[in-house]
C-alpha positions in Angstrom: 34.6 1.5 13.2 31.3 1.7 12.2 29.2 3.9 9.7 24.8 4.2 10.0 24.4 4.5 6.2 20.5 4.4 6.7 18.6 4.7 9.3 14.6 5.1 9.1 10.9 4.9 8.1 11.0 5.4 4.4 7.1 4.5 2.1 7.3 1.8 -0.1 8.9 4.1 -3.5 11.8 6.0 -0.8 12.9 2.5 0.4 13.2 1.1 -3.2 15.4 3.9 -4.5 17.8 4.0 -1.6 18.0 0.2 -1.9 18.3 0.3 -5.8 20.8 2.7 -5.7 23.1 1.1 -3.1 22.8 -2.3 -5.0 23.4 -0.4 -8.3 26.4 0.8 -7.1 27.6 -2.8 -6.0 26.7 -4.1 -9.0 28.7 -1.3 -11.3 31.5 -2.0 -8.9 32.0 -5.8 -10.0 31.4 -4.5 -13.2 34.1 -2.4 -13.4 36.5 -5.4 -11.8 35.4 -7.5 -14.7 36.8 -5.0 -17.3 40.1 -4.6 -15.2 40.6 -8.2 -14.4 41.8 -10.5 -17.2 41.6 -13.8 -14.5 38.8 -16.5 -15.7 38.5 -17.2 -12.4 38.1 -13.7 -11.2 35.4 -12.6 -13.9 33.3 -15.6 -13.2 33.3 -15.1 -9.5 32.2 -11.0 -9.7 29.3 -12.3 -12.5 27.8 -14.7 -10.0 27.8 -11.4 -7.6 26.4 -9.4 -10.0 23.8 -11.8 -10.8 23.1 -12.5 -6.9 22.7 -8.7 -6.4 20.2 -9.2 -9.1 17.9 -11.3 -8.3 18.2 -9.8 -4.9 17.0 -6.3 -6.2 14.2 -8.1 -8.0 13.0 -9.9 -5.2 13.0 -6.3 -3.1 11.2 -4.6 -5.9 8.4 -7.2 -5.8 8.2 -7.0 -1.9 7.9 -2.7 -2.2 6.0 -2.6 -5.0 3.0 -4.7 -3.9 3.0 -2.8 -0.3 1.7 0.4 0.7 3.2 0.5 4.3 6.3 2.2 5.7 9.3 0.3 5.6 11.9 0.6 8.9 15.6 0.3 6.8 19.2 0.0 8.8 22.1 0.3 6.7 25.7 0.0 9.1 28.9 -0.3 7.4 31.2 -1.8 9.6 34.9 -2.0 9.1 37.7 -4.3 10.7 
């Protein structure tokens, strides 16, 4: 099965906040694992995730932000 979360041309300020959001929501995800999960192990592997997701929202935010162009997104969910 398979979902088409986004699918488009978005400008430069639409593509950040559909990105931010869905990596927001990843983020507070992990974060609420962390505060159900009393495993070392666990905790430490959701706040490399977290900080992954991160940097990887940074490193989008400086792509969009310096461009003026449309931006083509595809978002699928797929699920086995």
């Amino acid at each position: 099965m398979q979902i088409q979360l986004i699918q488009g041309e978005f400008n430069s300020h639409e593509a950040l906040e559909l990105i931010s959001k869905m990596i927001q929501t990843k983020i507070a995800y992990h974060e609420n694992k962390i505060s159900s999960h009393l495993n070392e192990e666990d905790i430490k592997y959701r706040e490399t995730k977290i900080k992954f997701l991160q940097n990887e929202l940074m490193q989008v935010r400086n792509a969009l932000i310096n461009t003026n162009k449309n931006v083509v997104l595809n978002a699928n969910l797929q699920i086995a």
